[in-house]
C-alpha beads as a LAMMPS data file, in Angstrom:
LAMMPS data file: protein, C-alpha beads

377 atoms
376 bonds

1 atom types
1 bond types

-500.0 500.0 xlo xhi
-500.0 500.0 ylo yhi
-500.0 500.0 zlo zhi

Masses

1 110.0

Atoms # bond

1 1 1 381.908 -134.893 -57.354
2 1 1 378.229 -135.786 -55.926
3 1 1 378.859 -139.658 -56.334
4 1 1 382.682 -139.042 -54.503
5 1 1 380.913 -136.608 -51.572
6 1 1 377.796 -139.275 -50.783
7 1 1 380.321 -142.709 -51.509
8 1 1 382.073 -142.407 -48.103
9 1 1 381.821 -144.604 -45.107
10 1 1 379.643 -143.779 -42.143
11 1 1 382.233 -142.718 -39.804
12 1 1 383.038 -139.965 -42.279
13 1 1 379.324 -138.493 -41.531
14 1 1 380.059 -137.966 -37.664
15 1 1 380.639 -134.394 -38.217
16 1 1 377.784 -133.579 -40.290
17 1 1 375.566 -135.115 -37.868
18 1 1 377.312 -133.135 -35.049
19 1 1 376.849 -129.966 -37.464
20 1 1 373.609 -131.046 -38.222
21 1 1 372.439 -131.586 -34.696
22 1 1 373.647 -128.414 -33.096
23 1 1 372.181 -126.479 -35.665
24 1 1 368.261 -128.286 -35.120
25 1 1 368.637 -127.469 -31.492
26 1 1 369.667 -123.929 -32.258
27 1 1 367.048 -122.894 -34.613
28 1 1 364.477 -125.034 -31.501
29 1 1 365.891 -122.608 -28.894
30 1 1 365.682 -119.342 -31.505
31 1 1 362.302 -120.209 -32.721
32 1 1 360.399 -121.904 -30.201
33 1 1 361.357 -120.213 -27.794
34 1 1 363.185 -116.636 -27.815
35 1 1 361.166 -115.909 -30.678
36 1 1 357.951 -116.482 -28.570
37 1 1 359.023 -113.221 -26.689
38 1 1 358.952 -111.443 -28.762
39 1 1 355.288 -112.517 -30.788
40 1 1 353.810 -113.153 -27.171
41 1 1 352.374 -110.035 -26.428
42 1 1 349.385 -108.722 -27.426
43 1 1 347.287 -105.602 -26.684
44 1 1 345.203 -106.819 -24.151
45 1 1 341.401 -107.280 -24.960
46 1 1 339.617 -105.806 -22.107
47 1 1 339.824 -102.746 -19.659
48 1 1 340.592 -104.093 -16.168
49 1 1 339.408 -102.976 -13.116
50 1 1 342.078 -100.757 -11.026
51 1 1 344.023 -103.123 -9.014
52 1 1 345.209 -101.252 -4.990
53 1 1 348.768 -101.109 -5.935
54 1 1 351.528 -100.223 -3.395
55 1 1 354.704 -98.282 -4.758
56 1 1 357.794 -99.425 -2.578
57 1 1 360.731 -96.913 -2.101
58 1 1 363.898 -97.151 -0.996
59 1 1 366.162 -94.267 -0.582
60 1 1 368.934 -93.176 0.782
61 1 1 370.263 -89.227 0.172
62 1 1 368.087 -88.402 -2.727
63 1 1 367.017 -85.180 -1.388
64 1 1 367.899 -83.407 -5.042
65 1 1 365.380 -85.622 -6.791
66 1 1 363.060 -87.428 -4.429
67 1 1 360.323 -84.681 -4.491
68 1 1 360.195 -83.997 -8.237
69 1 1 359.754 -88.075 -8.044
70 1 1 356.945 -88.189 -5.709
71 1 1 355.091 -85.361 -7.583
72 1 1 355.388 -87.399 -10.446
73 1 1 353.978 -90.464 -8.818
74 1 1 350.952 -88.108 -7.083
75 1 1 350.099 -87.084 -10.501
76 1 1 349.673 -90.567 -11.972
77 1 1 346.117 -90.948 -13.717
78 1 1 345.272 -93.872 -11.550
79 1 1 342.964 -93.408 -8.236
80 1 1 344.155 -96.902 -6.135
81 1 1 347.209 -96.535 -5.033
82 1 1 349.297 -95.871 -1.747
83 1 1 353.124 -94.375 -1.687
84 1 1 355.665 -96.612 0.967
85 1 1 358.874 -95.076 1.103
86 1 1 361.507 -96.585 3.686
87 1 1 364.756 -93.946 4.419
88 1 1 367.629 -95.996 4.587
89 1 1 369.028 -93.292 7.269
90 1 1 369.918 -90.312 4.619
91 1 1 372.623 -87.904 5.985
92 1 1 371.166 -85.317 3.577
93 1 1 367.579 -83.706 3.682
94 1 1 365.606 -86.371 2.434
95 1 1 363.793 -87.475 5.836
96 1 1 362.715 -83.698 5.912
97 1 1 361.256 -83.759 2.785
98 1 1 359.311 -87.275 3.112
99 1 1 357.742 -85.331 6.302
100 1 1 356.699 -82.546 4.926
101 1 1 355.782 -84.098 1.373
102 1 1 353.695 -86.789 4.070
103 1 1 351.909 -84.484 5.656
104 1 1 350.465 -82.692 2.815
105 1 1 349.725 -85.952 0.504
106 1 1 348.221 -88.688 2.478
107 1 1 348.945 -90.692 -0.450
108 1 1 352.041 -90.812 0.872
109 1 1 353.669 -92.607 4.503
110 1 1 357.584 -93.308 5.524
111 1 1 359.911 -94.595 8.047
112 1 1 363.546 -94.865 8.543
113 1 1 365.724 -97.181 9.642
114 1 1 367.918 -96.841 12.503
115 1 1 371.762 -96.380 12.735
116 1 1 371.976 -99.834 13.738
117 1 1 370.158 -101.392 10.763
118 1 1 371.437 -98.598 8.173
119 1 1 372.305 -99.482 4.845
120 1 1 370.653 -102.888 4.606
121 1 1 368.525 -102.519 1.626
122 1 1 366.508 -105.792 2.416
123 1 1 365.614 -104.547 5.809
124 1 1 363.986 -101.476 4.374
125 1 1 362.246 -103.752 1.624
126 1 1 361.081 -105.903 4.418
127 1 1 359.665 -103.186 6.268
128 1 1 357.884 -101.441 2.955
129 1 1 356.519 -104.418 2.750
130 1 1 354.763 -104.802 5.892
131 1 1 353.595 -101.518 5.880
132 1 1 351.694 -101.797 2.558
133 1 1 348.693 -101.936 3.012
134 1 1 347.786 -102.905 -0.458
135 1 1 347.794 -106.994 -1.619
136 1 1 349.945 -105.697 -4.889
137 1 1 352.968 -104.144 -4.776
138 1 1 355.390 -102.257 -7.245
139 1 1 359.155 -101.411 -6.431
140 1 1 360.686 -98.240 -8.056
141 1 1 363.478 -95.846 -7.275
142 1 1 363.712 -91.974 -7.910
143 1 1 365.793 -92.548 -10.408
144 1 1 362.816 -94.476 -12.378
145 1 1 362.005 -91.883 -14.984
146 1 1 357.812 -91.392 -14.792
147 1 1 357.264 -89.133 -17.594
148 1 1 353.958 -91.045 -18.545
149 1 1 351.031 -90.086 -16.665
150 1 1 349.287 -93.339 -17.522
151 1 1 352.490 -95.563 -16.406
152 1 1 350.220 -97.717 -13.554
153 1 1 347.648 -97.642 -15.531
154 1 1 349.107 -99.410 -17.759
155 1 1 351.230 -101.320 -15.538
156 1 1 347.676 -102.454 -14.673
157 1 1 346.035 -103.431 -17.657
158 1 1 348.957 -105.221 -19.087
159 1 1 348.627 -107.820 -15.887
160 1 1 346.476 -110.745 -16.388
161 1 1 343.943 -111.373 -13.833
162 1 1 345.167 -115.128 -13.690
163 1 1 348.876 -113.916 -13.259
164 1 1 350.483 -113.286 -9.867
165 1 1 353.147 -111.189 -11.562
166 1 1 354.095 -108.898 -14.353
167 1 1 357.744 -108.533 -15.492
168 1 1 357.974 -105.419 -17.214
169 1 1 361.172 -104.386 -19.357
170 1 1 363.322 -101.652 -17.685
171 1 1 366.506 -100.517 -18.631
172 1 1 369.500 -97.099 -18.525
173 1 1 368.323 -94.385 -20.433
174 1 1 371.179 -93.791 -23.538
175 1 1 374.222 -92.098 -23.458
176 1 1 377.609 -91.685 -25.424
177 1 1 379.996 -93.768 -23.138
178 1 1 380.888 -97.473 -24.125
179 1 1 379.817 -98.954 -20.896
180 1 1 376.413 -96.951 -21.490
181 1 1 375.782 -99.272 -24.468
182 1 1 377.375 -102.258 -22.815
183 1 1 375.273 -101.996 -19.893
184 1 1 371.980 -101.378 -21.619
185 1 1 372.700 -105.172 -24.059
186 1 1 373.784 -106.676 -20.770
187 1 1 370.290 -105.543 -19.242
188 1 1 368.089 -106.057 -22.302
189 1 1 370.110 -109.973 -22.207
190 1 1 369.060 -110.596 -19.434
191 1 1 365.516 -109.605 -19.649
192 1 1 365.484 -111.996 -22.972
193 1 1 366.955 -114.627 -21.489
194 1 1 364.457 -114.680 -18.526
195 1 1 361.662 -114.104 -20.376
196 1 1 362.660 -117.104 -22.981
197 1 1 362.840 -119.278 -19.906
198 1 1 359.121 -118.695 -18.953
199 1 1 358.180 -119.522 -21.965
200 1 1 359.656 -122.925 -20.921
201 1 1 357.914 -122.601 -17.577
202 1 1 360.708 -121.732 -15.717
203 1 1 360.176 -118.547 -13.287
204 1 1 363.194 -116.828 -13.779
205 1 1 363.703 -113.598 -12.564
206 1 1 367.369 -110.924 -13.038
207 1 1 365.056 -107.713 -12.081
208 1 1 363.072 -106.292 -9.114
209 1 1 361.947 -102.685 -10.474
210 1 1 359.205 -102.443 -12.797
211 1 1 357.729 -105.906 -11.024
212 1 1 354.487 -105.776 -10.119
213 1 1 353.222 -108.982 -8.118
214 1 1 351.112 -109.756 -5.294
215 1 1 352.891 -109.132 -1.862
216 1 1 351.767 -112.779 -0.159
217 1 1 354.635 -114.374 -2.593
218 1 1 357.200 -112.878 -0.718
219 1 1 355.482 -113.759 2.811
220 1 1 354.867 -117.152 1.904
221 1 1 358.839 -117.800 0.792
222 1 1 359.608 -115.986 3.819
223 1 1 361.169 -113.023 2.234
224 1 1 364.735 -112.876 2.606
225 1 1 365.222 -115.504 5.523
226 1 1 368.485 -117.142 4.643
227 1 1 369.512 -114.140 1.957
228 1 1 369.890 -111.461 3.871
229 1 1 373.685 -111.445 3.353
230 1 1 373.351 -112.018 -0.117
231 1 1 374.056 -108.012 -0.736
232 1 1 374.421 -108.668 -4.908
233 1 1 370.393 -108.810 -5.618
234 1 1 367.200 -108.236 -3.797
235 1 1 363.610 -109.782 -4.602
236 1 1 364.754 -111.547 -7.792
237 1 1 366.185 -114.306 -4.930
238 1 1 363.032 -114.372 -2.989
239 1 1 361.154 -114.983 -6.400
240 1 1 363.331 -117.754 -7.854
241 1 1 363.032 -119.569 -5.239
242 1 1 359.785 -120.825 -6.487
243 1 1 359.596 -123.936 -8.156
244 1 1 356.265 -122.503 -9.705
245 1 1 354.935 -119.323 -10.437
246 1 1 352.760 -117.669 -12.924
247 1 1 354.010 -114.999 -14.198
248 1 1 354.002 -112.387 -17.403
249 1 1 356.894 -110.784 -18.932
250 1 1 356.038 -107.896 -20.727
251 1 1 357.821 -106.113 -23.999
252 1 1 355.428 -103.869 -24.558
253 1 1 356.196 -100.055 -24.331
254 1 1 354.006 -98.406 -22.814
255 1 1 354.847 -100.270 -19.450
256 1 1 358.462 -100.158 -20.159
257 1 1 360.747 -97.744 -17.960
258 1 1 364.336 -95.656 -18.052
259 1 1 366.687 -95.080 -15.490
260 1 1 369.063 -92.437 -14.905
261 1 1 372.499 -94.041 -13.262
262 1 1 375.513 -93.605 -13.878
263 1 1 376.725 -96.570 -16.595
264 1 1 380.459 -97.032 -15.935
265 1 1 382.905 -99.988 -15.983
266 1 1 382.299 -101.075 -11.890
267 1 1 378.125 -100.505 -12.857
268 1 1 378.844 -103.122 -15.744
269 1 1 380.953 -105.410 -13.621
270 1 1 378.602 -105.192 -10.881
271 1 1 375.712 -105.705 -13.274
272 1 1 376.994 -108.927 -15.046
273 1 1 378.319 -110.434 -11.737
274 1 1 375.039 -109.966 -9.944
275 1 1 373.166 -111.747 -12.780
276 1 1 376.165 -115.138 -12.463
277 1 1 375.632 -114.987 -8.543
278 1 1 371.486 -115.202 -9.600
279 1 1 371.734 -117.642 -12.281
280 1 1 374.233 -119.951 -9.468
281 1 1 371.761 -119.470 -6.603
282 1 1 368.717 -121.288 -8.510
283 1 1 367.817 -125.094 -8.298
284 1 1 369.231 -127.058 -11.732
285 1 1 365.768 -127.667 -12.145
286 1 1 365.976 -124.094 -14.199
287 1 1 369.030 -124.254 -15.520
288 1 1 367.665 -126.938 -18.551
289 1 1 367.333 -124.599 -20.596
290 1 1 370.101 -122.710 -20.245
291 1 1 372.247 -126.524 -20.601
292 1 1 370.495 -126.568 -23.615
293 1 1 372.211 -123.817 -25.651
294 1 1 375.413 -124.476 -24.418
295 1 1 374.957 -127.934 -25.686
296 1 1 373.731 -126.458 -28.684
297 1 1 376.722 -124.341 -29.365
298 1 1 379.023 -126.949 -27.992
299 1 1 377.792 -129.459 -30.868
300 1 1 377.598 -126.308 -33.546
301 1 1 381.156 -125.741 -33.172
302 1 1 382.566 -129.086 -32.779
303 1 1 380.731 -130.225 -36.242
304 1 1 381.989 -127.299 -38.052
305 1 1 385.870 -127.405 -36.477
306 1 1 385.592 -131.445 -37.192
307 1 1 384.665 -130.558 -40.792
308 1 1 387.054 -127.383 -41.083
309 1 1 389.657 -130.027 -40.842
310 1 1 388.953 -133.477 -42.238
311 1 1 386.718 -132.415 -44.715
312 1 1 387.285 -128.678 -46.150
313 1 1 387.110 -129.362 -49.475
314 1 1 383.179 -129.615 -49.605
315 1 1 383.435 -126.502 -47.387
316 1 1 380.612 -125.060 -49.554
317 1 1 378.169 -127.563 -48.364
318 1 1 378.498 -127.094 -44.541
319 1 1 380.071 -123.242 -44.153
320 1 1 376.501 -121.877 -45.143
321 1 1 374.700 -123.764 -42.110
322 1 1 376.392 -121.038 -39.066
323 1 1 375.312 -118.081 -41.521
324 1 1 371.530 -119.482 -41.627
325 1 1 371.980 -119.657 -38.124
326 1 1 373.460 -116.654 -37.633
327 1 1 371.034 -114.645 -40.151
328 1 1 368.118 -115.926 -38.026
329 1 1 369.712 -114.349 -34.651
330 1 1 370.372 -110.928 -35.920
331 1 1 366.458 -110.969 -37.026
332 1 1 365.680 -111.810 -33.777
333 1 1 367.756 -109.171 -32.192
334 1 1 366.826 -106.621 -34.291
335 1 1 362.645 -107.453 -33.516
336 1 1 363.452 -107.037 -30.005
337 1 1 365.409 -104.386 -30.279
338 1 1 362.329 -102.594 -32.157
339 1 1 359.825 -104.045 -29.999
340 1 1 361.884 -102.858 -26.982
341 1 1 362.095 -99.261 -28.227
342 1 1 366.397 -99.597 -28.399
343 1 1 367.751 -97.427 -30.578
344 1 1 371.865 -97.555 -31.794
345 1 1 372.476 -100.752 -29.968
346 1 1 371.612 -103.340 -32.854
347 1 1 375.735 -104.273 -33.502
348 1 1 376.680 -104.278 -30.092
349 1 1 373.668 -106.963 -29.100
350 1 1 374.581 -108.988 -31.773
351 1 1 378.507 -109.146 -31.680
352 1 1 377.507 -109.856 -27.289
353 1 1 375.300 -112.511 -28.164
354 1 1 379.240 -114.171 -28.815
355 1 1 381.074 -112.732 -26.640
356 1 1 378.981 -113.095 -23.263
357 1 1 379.912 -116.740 -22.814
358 1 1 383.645 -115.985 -22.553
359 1 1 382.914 -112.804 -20.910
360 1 1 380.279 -114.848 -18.247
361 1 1 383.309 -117.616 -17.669
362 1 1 386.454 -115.020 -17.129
363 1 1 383.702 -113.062 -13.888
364 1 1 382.828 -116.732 -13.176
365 1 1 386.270 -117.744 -12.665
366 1 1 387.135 -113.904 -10.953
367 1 1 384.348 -114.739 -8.573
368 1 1 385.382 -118.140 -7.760
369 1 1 388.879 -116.831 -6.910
370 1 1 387.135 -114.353 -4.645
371 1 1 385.421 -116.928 -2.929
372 1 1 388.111 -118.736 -2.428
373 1 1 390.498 -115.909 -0.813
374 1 1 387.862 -115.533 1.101
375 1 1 387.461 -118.392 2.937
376 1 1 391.534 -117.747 3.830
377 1 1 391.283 -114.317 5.061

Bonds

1 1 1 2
2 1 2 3
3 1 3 4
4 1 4 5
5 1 5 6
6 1 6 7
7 1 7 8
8 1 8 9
9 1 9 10
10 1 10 11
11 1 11 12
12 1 12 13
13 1 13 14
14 1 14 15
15 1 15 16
16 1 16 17
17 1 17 18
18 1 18 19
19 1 19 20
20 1 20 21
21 1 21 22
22 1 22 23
23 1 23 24
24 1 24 25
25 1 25 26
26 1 26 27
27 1 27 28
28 1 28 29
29 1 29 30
30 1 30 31
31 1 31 32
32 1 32 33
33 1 33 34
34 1 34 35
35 1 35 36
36 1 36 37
37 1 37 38
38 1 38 39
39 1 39 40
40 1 40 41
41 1 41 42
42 1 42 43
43 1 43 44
44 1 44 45
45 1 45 46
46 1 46 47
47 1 47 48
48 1 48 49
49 1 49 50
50 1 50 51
51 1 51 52
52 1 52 53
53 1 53 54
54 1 54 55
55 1 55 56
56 1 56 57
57 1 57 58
58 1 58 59
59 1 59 60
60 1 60 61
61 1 61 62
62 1 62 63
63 1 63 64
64 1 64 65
65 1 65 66
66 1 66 67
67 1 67 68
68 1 68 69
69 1 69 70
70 1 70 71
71 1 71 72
72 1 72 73
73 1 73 74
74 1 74 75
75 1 75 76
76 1 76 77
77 1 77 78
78 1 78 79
79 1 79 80
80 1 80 81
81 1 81 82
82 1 82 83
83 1 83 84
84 1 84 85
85 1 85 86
86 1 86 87
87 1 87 88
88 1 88 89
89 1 89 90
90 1 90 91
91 1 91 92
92 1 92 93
93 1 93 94
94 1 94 95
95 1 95 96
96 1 96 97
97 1 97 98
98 1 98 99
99 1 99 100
100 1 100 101
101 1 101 102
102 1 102 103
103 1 103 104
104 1 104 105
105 1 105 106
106 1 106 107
107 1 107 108
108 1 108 109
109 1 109 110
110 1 110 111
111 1 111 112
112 1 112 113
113 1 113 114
114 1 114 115
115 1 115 116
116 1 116 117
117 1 117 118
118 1 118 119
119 1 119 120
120 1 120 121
121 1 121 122
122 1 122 123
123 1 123 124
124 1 124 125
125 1 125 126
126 1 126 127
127 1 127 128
128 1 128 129
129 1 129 130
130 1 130 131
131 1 131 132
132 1 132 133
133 1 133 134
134 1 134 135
135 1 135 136
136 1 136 137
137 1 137 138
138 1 138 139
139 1 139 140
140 1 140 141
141 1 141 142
142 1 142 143
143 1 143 144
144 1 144 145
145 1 145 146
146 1 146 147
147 1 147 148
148 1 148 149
149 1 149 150
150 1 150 151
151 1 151 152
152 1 152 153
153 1 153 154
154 1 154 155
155 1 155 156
156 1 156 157
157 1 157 158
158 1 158 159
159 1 159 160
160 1 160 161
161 1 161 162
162 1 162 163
163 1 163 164
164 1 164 165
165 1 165 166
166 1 166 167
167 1 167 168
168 1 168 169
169 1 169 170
170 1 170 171
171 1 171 172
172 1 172 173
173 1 173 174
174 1 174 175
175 1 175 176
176 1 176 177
177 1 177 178
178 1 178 179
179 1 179 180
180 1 180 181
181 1 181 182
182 1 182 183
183 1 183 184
184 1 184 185
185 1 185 186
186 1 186 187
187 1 187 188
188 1 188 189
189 1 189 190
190 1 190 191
191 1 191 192
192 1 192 193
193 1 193 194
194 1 194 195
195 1 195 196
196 1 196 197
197 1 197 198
198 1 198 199
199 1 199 200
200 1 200 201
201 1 201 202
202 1 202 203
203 1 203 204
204 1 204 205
205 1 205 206
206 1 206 207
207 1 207 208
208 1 208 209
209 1 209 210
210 1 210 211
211 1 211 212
212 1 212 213
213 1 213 214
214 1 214 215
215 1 215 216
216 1 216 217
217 1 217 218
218 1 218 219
219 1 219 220
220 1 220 221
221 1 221 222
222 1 222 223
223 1 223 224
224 1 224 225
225 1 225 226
226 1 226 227
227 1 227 228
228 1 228 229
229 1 229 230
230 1 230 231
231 1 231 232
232 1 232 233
233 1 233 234
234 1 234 235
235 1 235 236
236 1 236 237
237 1 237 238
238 1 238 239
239 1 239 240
240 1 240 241
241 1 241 242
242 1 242 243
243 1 243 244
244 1 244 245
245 1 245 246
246 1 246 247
247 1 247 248
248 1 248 249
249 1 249 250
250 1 250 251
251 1 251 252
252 1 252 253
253 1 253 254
254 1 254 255
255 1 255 256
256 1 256 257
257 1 257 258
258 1 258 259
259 1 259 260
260 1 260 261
261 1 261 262
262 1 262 263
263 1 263 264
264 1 264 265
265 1 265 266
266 1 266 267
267 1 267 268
268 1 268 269
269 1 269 270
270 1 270 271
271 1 271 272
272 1 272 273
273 1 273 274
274 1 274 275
275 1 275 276
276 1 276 277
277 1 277 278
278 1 278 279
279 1 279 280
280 1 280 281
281 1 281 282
282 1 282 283
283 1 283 284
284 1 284 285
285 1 285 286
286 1 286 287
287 1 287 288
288 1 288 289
289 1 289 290
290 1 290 291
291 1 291 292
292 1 292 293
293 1 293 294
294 1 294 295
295 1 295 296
296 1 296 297
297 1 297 298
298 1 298 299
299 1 299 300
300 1 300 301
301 1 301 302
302 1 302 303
303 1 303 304
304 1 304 305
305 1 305 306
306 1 306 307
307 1 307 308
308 1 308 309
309 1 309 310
310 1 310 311
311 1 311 312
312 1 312 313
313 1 313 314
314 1 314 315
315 1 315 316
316 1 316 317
317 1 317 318
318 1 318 319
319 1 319 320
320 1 320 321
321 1 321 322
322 1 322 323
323 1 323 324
324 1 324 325
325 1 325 326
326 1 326 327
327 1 327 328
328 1 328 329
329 1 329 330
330 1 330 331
331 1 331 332
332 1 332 333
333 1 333 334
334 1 334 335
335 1 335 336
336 1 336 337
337 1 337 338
338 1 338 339
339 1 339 340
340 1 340 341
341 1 341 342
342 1 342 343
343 1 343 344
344 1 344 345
345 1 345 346
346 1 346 347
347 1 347 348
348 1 348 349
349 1 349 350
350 1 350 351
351 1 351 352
352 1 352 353
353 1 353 354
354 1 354 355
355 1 355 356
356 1 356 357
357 1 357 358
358 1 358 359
359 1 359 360
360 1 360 361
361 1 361 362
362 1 362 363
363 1 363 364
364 1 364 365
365 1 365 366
366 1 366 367
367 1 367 368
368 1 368 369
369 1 369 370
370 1 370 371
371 1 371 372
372 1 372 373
373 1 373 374
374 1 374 375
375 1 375 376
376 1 376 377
């Protein structure tokens, strides 16, 4: 049966080299790359000097929770640091509150917009921005959960004086509901995905909170010119529109941060939408990578369909060469997944890891129908 399997004309071969090449490039893109992400990061070797960070925040109506978040913030251990919060003009309490919480912190300062500019959540960034006074600058929201004293301090040290940015993880907090979990892999995906591309040198950026970078990037792009009406994303398009940019993504822990929102079926739609819209606004420049594993999988499964049916009867030789492949990505998954801090999500990242690229084209198409009606109505 060896002599009969190798005694076969070349042509024969074309789906074991199809198999064969698919599967290099997938264990390349596993190992060389998303694997980095997770091996990357190490404690860092020195105690840095406290950087003058500037906390951007946004709100709108959060008068049940925006003071217990500023006392929070106030009682960081870290000395440097200024409080800019922009009121996206709240019809609840929460201008009173910034006033009076202003006037007894100096930490803190705020303004509003106006009725005319209400509810653009770039135009508040934009003006946070110029009113920092500070050349680094951190975005959070009250729903940010700042348990950890030591959070910018950390923030801080994990920062490399040569970067201009730091890409920490952040993610929902648990809960029972399907679209809880769902939206948590989606999230923790994307983080992966963009931090496997800077390991290729491609800035890539699906996230705005829990970035802290130095504020003359955004001037120097200048900030949302030309995006303003792009309402499904916020700094990640200011950020990716560089073509280079040197920046850290970060898995460690202790500068990770939870949410609290409310994880439903629209905040998954929403979620995976925004991150198609981001990946379809960069240059293909960044995209290589991304071509890559498709190409990758494209190959994988036209070798093993090709073989599946013209050559099934040495099925034992090439059926075991998915599984390796497989075996490898469900260690990978499950090292993030630890090094991440995710608990009860280990099945549902790995059975997404296949779905996602049918689930990506079906909102791909729905958004390209969209845009289409559009242009109509």
């Amino acid at each position: 049966m060896t002599q009969e399997f190798f005694n076969r004309p070349f042509y024969e071969w074309g789906g074991y080299l199809i198999l064969l090449l698919g599967f290099v490039l997938t264990l390349v893109i596993q190992l060389v790359f998303y694997r980095r992400v997770i091996v990357a990061n190490r404690a860092p070797s020195k105690s840095r000097a406290e950087r003058p960070i500037s906390v951007l925040l946004n709100v709108r109506n959060e008068s049940e929770r925006l003071e217990q978040f500023l006392l929070k913030l106030l009682d960081q251990n870290y000395s440097n640091f200024e409080i800019v919060v922009v009121d996206d003009f709240s019809a609840d309490s929460t201008l009173i509150i910034l006033g009076v919480m202003a006037k007894k912190y100096p930490k803190i300062k705020f303004s509003s917009l106006n009725q005319e500019n209400r509810s653009s959540e770039k135009m508040a960034m934009n003006l946070a921005m110029k009113a920092a006074k500070n050349d680094w600058v951190l975005l959070l929201t009250p729903e940010t959960n700042l348990d950890d004293r030591d959070y910018l301090a950390k923030m801080n040290q994990e920062l490399d004086d040569d970067s201009q940015m730091l890409v920490s993880y952040v993610n929902y907090n648990s809960g029972k509901t399907r679209y809880n979990r769902l939206c948590r892999v989606e999230r923790m995906d994307a983080f992966w995905r963009a931090s496997a591309n800077q390991r290729a040198s491609i800035p890539l950026l699906y996230q705005q909170i829990n970035v802290l970078f130095n504020k003359r990037l955004y001037f120097e792009t200048g900030g949302f010119k030309g995006k303003m009406n792009a309402h499904y994303a916020g700094l990640e398009l200011v950020f990716n529109q560089l073509s280079k940019l040197n920046v850290k993504f970060s898995t460690a822990i202790q500068a990770s941060l939870r949410e609290d929102r409310v994880t439903d079926k629209d905040e998954f739609q929403d979620l995976v939408k925004k991150h198609i819209r981001i990946f379809n606004d960069i240059s293909f420049s960044k995209k290589w990578l991304a071509w890559l594993e498709r190409l990758a999988k494209l190959l994988f499964l036209t070798g093993l369909l090709t073989l599946l049916f013209t050559d099934i009867r040495y099925w034992y030789v090439f059926v075991p060469v998915p599984f390796i492949a497989i075996i490898i990505q469900a260690v990978l998954i499950k090292s993030l997944l630890k090094c991440l801090a995710e608990k009860k999500i280990f099945l549902s990242s790995f059975v997404y890891v296949f779905v996602r690229p049918f689930l990506y084209f079906y909102y791909r198409a729905s958004i390209y129908l969209q845009v289409q009606r559009n242009k109509w109505n």
